[in-house]
C-alpha positions as CSV (number, residue, x, y, z in Angstrom):
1,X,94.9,125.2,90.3
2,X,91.2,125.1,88.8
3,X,91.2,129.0,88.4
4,X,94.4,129.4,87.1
5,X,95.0,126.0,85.0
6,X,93.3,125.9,81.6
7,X,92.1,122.1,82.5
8,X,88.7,121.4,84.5
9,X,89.6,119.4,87.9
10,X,88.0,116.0,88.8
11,X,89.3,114.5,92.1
12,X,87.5,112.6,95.3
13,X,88.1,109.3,95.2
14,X,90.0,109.3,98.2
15,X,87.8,111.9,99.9
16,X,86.4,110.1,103.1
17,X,82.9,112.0,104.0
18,X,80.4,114.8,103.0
19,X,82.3,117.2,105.4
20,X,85.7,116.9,103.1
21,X,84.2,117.3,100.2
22,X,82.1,120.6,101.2
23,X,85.5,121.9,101.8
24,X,86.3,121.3,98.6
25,X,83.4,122.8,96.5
26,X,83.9,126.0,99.1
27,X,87.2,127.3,98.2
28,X,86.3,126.2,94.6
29,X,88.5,123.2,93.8
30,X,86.7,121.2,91.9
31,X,84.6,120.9,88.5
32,X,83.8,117.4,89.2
33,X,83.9,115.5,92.1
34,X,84.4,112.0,92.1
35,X,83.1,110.2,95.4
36,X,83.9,106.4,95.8
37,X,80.7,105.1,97.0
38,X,82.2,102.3,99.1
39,X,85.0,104.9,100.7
40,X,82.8,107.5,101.4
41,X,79.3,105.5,103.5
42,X,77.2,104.3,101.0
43,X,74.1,105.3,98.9
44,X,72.6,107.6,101.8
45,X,76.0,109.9,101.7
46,X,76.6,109.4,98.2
47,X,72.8,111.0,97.7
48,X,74.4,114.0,100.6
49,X,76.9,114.6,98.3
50,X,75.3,114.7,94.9
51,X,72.9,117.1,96.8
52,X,75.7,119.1,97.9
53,X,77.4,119.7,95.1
54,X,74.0,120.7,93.3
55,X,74.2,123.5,95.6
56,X,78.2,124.3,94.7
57,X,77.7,123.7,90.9
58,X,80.2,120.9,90.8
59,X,79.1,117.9,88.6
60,X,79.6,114.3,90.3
61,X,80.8,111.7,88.4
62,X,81.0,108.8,90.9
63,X,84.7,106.8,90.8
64,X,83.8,103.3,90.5
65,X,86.2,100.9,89.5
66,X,83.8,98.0,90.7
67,X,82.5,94.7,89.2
68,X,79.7,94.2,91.7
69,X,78.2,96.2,94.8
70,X,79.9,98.9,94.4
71,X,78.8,99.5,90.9
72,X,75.4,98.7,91.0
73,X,75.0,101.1,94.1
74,X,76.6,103.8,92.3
75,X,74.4,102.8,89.2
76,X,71.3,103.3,91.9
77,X,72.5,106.4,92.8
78,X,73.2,108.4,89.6
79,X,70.0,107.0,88.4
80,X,68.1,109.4,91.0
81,X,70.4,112.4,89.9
82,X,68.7,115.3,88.8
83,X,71.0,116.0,85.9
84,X,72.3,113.1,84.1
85,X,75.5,112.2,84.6
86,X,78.6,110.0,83.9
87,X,79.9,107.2,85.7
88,X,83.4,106.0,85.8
89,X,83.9,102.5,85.1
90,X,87.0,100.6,85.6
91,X,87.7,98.5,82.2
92,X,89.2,94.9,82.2
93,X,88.5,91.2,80.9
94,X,88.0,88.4,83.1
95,X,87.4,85.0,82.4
96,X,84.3,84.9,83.9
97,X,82.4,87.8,85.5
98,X,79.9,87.5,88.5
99,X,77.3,89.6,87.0
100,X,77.5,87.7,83.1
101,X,77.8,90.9,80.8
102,X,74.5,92.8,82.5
103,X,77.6,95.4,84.1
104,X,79.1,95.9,80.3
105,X,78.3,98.8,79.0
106,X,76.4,98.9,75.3
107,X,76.6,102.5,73.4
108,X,78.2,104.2,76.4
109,X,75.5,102.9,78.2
110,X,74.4,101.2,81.8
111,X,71.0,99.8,82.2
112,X,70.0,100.1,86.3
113,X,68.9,96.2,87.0
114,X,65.5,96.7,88.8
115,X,65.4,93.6,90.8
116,X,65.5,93.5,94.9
117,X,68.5,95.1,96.9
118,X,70.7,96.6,93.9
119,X,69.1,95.0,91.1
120,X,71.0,91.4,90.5
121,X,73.1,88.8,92.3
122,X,76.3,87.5,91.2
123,X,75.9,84.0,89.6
124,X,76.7,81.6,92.2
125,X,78.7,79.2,90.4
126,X,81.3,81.9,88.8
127,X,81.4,83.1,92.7
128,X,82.0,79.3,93.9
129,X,84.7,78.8,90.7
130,X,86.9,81.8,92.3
131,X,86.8,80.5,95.6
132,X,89.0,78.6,97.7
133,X,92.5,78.2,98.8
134,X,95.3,80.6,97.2
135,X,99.4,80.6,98.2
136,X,100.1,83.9,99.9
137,X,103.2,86.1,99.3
138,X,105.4,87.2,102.2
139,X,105.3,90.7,101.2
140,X,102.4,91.7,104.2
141,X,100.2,93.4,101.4
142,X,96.9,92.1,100.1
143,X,96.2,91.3,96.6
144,X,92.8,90.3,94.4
145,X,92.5,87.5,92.3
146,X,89.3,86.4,90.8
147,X,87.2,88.5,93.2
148,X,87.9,87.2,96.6
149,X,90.1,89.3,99.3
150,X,93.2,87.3,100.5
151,X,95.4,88.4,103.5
152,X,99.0,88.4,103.1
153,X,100.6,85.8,106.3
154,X,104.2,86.4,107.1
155,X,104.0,82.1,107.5
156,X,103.4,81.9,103.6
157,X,100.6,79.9,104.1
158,X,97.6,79.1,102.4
159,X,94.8,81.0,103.7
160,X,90.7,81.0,102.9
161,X,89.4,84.3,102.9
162,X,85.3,84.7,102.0
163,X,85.3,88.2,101.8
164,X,85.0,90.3,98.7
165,X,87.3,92.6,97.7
166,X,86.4,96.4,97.3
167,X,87.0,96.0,93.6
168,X,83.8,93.5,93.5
């Protein structure tokens, strides 16, 4: 598709390792490849795969439709890049955001937060105003609402779930 279509080719999100996506940058698939830092291991194999595709001449432009970790690690890493490079960022309002506006960008720009671990916390009372109890549907999939993960139960019941979800 790349060599024949007149488009350049970004995909990856869903790739799951540094082994899939060398397949891809060797039989020339890609002009920009789009790892999901939280789907793929993490800063150390998000650094493999920048690296990699150095090597390939593929640009990465990290998928990262985050509001939290995932964001700020992928901030982290394409901070280290050699070249400079892009970063996709998922757009959307909420009522209140974990991070204030520090993750909104100003001129098309990010600024890396240089505290501890990756750079800033979320503000503890927006994370303890989006917790708590939340009615679950019967329809056995999971949903997000105001940053926390909830489990679908067959019962219908309401369940307490403290995890994040991968979009925080």
């Amino acid at each position: 598709l790349r060599r024949e279509g007149p488009l350049p080719v970004a995909a990856g999100e869903n790739v799951a390792n540094l082994m899939e996506f060398k397949q891809l940058f060797e039989i020339g698939a890609l002009n920009y490849a789009q790892p999901s830092i939280t789907k793929i291991g993490g800063i150390s194999e998000m650094r493999k795969i920048f690296a990699l595709a150095e090597t390939y001449n593929v640009q990465v432009v990290p998928h990262s439709p985050y509001f939290g970790p995932g964001l700020l690690a992928s901030m982290h890493v394409c901070a280290t890049a050699i070249q400079s490079t892009w970063i996709e960022r998922y757009f959307a309002e909420f009522t209140a955001m974990p991070f204030g506006d520090y993750l909104t960008p100003k001129n098309g720009e990010l600024v890396v937060p240089q505290g501890p671990g990756l750079g800033l916390d979320p503000d503890p009372e927006v994370m303890t105003e989006r917790s708590g109890n939340v009615s679950v549907s019967r329809a056995g999939l999971y949903s997000c609402r105001g940053h926390q993960y909830y489990i679908t139960s067959p019962q219908s019941e309401p369940v307490t779930v403290w995890e994040t979800c991968e979009y925080c």
